[in-house]
C-alpha positions in Angstrom: 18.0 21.0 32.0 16.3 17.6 30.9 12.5 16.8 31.8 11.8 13.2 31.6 10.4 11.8 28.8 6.8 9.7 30.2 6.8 6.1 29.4 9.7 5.6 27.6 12.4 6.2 30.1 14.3 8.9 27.8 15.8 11.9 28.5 14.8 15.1 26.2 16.1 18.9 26.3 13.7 21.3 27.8 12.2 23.0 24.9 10.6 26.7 25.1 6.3 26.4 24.8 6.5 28.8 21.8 9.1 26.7 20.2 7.2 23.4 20.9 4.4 25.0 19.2 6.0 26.3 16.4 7.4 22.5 15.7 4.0 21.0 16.1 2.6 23.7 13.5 5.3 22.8 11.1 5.1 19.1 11.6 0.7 19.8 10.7 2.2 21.1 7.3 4.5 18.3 6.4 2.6 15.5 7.9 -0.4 17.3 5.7 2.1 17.9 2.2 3.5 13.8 2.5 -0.1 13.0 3.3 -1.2 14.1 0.3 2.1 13.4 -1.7 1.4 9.3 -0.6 -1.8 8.9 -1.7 -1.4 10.9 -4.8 0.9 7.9 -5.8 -1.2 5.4 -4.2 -4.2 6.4 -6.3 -1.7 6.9 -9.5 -1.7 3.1 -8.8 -4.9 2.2 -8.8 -5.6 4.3 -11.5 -7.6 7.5 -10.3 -7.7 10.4 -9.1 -6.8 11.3 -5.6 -10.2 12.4 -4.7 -11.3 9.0 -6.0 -8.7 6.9 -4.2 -10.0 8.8 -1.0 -13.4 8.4 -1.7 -13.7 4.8 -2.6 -11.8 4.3 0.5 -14.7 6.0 2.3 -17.3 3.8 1.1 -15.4 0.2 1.8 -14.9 1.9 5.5 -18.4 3.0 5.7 -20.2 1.0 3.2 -22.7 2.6 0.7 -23.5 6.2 1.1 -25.5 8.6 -0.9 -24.3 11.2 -2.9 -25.0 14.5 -0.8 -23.3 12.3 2.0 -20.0 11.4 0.7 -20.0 15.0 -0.6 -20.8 16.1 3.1 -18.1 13.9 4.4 -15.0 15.0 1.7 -16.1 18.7 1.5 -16.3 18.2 -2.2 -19.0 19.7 -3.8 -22.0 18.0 -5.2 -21.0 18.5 -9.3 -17.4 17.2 -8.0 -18.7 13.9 -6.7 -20.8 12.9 -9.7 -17.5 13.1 -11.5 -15.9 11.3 -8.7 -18.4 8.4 -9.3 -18.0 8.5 -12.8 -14.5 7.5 -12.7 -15.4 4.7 -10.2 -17.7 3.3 -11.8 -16.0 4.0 -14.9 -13.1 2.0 -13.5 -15.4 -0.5 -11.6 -14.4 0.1 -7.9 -18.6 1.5 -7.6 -21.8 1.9 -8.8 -25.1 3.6 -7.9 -27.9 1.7 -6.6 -31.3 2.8 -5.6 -31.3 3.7 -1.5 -33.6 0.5 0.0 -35.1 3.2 2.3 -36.0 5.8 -0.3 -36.1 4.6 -3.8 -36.1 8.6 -4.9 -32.5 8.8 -3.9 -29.8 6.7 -5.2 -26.5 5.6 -3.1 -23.2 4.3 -4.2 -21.9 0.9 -3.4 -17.9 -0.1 -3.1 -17.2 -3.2 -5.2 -15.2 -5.7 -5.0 -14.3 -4.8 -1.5 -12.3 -7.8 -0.1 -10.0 -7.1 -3.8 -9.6 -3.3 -3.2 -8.1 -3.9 0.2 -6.0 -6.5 -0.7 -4.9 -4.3 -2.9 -4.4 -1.5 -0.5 -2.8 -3.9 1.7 0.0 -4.5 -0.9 0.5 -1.0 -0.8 0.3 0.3 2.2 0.8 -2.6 4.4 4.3 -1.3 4.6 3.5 2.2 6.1 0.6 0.5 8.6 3.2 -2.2 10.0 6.0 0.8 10.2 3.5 3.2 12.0 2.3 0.2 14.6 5.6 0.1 15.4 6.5 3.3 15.8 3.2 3.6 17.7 4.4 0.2 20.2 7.4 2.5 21.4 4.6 4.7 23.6 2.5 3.8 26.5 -1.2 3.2 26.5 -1.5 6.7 28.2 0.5 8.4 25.3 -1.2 7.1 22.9 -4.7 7.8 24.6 -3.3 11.2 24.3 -2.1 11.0 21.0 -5.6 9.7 19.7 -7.5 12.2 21.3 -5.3 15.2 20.0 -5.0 13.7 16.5 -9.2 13.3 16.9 -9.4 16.8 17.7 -7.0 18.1 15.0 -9.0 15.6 12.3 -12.6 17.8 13.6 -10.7 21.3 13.5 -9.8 20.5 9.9 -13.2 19.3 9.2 -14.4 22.6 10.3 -12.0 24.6 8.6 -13.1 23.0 5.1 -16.4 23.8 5.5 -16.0 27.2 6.5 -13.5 27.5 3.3 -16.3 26.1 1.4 -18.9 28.4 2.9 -16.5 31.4 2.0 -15.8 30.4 -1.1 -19.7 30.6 -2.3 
C-alpha cells in the first residue's frame, strides 16, 4: 500500500503513526547532535567558543542587546555571558556600550558586521545554498508546514531550557 506523496508527485510506503514518530524523534536527536557538531567547527574557525559563535551571531541578527537579554535569549546564565563577552571583545567581534535609553545599563554591540558575515558566508554558504535546494524540491504548502512545525519545535525547546534552568537552581 503506497499513499501519495503531496507536491512532489512521489510514491512512499505507508508507514505505521508510531513508527513515523519514532523516526521524527530520532531525526530531533541527530539534526540536534550535527547541529551542534557544525558549529562547534564553525566557531573552532573563527576562533571561539561555541557559545560565542552563537552568541555573536545573535547580536548581528538582532543588533545590540543588553546583557540580561542575550542571557534570556541563549539560556545561559548571567556569570556565563560576561565570559562570553569577554572573549568577544577579547577577540574583537563586540564590545559594551552604554544603553542610549538608560545609561545605568550597558549593551553589547556586534562589530565589524558586514566582515563577520562575509565570513560566515565562506563558511556556511555551502550548507545554506544545499538546504535551499533541498528546501526548492517541496511546495509552498509544505514548506508552510515545515516552517510552522520547525517554529513550534524551536519554542518547545526554548521552554524546555528554561525549565532545565529553573530545575537546576
Amino acid at each position: 500500500m503506497t499513499k501519495r506523496s503531496q507536491g512532489r508527485g512521489r510514491s512512499t510506503p505507508s508507514v505505521p503513526r508510531a513508527q513515523l514518530l519514532d523516526s521524527l524523534e530520532k531525526g530531533f536527536r541527530e539534526i540536534s547532535t550535527v547541529g551542534i557538531m557544525l558549529h562547534q567547527s564553525v566557531a573552532e574557525r573563527l576562533g571561539l567558543h561555541i557559545s560565542d559563535h552563537k552568541c555573536m551571531g545573535m547580536l548581528c541578527e538582532l543588533g545590540p542587546l543588553s546583557a540580561g537579554k542575550l542571557a534570556e535569549l541563549t539560556g545561559l546564565t548571567t556569570g556565563a555571558i560576561t565570559g562570553v563577552l569577554n572573549r568577544l571583545e577579547r577577540h574583537g567581534y563586540a564590545r559594551r556600550v552604554r544603553n542610549p535609553g538608560d545609561k545605568r545599563n550597558i549593551n553589547v554591540e556586534a562589530l565589524n558586521v558586514t566582515a563577520f558575515n562575509e565570513r560566515m558566508e565562506r563558511l556556511l554558504g555551502s550548507l545554506r545554498r544545499r538546504m535551499r535546494a533541498l528546501s526548492s524540491k517541496y511546495s509552498s504548502q509544505e514548506m508552510a508546514l515545515i516552517d510552522g512545525f520547525i517554529k513550534s519545535a524551536v519554542a518547545i525547546s526554548r521552554d524546555e531550557t528554561l525549565r532545565l534552568r529553573a530545575a537546576g537552581r
